[in-house]
N, C-alpha and C positions, 0 to 999 in steps of 0.2 A: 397805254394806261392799264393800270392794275382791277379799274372796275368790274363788275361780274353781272351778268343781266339773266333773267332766268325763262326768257325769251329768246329768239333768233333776231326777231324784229322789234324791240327793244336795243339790242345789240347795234344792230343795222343804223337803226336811227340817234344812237349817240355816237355811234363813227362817223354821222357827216359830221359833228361838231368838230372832231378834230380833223378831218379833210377837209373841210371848208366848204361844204357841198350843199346848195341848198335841196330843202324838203321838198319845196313845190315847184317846178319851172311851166313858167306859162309856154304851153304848146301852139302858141298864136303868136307872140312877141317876143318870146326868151326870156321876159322878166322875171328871176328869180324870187322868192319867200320863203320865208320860214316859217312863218304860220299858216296852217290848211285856210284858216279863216279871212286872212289877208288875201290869199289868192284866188279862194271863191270871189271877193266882193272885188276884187280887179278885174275877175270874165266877167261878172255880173257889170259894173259899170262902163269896161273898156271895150267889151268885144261882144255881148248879147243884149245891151240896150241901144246899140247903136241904132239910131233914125228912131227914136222917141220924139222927142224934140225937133223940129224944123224953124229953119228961119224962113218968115215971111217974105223977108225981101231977096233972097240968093237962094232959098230952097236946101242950103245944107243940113244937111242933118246931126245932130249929139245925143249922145245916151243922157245927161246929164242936162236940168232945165241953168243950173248954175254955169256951162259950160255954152250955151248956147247966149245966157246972157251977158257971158265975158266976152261971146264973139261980134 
């Protein structure tokens, strides 16, 4: 494409749009994002609150008290 960025990193980050690339890849599961903000709140919920929540009766553990109540 023709556009002009008057950054390097600028640059950098509108070529993943046309590669296909995502911005943020979780370094624990591979799950890609696009937004810095989407993938802070997936380590925060998926991979650094784990064993918040326990169940009484099996002792498992979830980050999540809604996660815990679906189980």
């Amino acid at each position: 494409c023709e556009k002009a960025f008057p950054t390097k990193g600028e640059l950098a980050s509108h070529s993943r749009c046309h590669l296909k690339v995502p911005a943020f890849l979780c370094g624990i599961c591979g799950r890609p994002f696009k937004r810095r903000t989407d993938y802070v709140r997936h380590v925060r919920n998926v991979h650094e609150e784990v064993g918040r929540y326990s169940c009484n009766q099996c002792g498992e553990r979830f980050g999540r008290l809604d996660k815990l109540k679906r189980h």
